[in-house]
Residue, then its C-alpha position, 0 to 999 in steps of 0.5 A: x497536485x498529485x493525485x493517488x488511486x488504489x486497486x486491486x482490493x478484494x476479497x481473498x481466503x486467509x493464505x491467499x496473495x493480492x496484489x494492490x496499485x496505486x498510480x499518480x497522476x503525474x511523476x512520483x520519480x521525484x517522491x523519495x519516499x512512497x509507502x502504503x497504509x492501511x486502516x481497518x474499522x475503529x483503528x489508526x491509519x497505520x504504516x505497512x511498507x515503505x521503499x525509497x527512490x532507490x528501493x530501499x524497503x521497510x515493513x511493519x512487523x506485522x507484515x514483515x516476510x510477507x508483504x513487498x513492496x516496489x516502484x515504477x517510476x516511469x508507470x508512476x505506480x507502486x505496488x504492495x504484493x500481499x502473500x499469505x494473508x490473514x484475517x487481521x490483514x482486513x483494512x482499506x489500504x491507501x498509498x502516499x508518501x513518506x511523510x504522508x501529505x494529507x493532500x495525496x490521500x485517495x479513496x483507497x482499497x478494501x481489502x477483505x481476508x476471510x479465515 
């Protein structure tokens, strides 16, 4: 069974970059799809990015020219680099597969944007 744990959260002024991880258990080569979600207080799990086994990458509009996303598949890790953040960017962020497998999902990772 594949187990995910994000890191990187924090708490960042608005304009600032984090860089969150989220490393597997066992191989994720074999996932197609990974992406990363986010939720914040009183709001859907939502969709930020996702990136195939060969990179190819989708963003949510909200996120779209500033978030990337990427994959190392032999660190068994996915990464979600975040520039120029704003406070509406506020959200515990998790990483899973795309379509998400309810049993992948970690305690995620706070991130916190003050303006």
């Amino acid at each position: 069974q594949v187990q995910l744990v994000e890191s990187g959260g924090g708490l960042v002024q608005a304009g600032g970059s984090l860089r969150l991880s989220c490393a597997a258990s066992r191989s994720i080569f074999s996932i197609n799809v990974m992406a990363w979600y986010r939720q914040a207080p009183g709001k859907e799990r939502e969709l930020v990015a996702s990136i195939t086994d060969g990179g190819s990458t989708n963003y949510a509009d909200s996120v779209k020219g500033r978030f990337t996303i990427a994959r190392d598949n032999a660190k068994d890790t996915v990464y979600l680099q975040m520039n120029s953040l704003k406070p509406e960017d506020t959200a515990v962020y998790y990483c899973n597969s795309l379509p998400r497998i309810r049993a992948y999902w970690g305690q995620g990772t706070q991130v916190t944007v003050s303006s």
